[in-house]
C-alpha positions in Angstrom: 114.4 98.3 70.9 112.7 94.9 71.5 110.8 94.3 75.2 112.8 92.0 77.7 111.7 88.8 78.2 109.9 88.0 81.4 112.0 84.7 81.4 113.5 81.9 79.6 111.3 78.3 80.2 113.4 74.8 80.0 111.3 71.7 80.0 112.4 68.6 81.4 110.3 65.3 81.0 111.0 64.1 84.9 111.3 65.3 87.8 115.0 63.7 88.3 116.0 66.2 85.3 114.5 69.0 86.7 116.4 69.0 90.4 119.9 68.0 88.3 119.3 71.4 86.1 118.0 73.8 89.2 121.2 72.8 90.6 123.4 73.6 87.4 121.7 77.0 87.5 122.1 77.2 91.0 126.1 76.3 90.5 126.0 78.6 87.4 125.0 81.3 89.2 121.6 81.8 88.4 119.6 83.1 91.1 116.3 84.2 90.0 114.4 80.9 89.2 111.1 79.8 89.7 110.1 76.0 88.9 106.5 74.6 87.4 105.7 71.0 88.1 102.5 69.0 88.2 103.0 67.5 91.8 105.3 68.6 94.3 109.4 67.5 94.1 111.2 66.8 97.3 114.1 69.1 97.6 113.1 71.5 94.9 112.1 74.3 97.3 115.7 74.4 99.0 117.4 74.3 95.7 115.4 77.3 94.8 115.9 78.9 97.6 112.2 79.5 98.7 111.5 81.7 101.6 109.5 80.4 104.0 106.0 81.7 104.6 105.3 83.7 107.6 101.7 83.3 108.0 102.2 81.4 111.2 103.6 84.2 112.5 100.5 86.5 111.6 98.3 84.3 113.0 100.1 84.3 116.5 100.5 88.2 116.0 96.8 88.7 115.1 95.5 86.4 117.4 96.7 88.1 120.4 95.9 91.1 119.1 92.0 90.1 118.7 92.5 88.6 122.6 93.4 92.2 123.8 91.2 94.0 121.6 87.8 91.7 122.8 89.1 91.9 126.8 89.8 95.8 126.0 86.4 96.6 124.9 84.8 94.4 127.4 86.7 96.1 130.3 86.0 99.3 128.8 82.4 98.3 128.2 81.7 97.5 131.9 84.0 101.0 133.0 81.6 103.1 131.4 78.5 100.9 131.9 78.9 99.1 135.2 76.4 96.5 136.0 76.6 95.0 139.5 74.1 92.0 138.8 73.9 89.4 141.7 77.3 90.8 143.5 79.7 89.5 141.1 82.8 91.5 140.3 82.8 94.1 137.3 85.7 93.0 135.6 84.6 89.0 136.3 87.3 87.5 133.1 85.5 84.4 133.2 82.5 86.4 131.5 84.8 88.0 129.1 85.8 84.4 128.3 83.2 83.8 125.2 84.2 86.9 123.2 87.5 87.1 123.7 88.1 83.4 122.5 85.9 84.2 119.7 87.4 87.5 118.7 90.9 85.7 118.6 89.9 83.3 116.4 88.5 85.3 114.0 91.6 87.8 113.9 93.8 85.2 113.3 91.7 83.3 110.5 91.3 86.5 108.9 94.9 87.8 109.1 96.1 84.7 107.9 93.5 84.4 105.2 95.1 88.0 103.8 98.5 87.4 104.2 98.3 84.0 102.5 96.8 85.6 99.2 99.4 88.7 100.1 102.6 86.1 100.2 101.1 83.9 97.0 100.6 87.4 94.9 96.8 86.9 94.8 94.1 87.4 93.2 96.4 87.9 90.1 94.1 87.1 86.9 96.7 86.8 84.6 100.7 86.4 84.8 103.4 86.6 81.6 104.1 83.0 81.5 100.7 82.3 80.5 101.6 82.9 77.1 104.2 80.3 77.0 103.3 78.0 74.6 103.8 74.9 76.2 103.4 75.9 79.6 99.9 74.0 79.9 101.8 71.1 80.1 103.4 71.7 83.6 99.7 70.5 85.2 100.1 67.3 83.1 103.0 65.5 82.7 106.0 68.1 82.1 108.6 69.6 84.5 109.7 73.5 83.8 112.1 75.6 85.1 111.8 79.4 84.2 115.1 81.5 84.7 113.6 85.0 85.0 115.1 88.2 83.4 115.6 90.2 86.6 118.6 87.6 87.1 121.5 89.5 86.8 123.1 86.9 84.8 120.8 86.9 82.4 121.2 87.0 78.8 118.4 85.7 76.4 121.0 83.4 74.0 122.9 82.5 76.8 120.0 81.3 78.8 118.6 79.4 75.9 122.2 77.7 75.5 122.6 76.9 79.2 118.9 75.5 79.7 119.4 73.1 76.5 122.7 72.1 77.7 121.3 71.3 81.0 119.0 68.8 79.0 115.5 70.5 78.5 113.5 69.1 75.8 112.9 72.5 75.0 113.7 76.1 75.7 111.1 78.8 75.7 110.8 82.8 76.0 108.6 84.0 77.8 107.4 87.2 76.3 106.9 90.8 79.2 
């Protein structure tokens, strides 16, 4: 039994082709599609149906966890180790201030640090589509669409047919 595919590559010489055969997938009912280009195209995301990343919403999250972690320990700090130092109050927030801004800063940096290499599928040294033989020219001048095999409509012939009809240059498998 031969190995599926990890995908069929298309590759269209502009970007103008590229969005017109995304859309023909889209319309065909291809679902699973991921797109290569050397600078970004306007509108390709919401054709592709891109989720949007969260990582602003870690931040926020972390952040307020690293607030109420610096003002618990600092509260707890002074329960255990009171020092009464010139009359002031024991649980003075203006002294908690420093550490607590600091502490929510680095939370949040740090969270957002790991859930940006968690939501881009990082560090990941190598990935199938590597071995596409023309692949390399997505960073130059070249515009690919890959139409991956977990698709449910996916069927390596049929692909192929459907990606040169939709006017790639040429049509690729990507081997698992």
């Amino acid at each position: 039994m031969a190995e599926r595919a990890y995908g069929m590559l298309g590759e269209f010489e502009s970007s103008e082709a590229l969005l017109a055969a995304a859309r023909q997938a889209r319309a065909a009912g291809y679902r699973e599609l991921d797109a290569f280009t050397p600078f970004p195209v306007e509108g390709l995301a919401r054709i592709l149906k891109i989720q949007r990343p969260t990582i602003s919403l870690v931040g926020l999250i972390s952040a307020f966890a690293g607030g109420g972690t610096a003002l618990l320990m600092q509260v707890f700090v002074n329960y255990d180790y009171p020092l009464n130092v010139g009359g002031r109050p024991v649980y003075a927030l203006s002294a908690f201030a420093v550490v607590t801004f600091e502490l929510t800063i680095l939370f949040s940096a740090v969270a957002m640090v790991v859930a940006m290499l968690w939501q881009n599928g990082l560090p990941r040294l190598n990935h199938p589509i590597f071995a596409a033989a023309r692949f390399h020219l997505a960073s130059k001048d070249r515009f690919i669409l890959c139409v991956k095999s977990e698709d449910p409509m996916f069927d390596e012939q049929e692909t192929a047919v459907f990606l040169a009809g939709a006017g790639a240059a040429s049509v690729e498998r990507v081997p698992p």
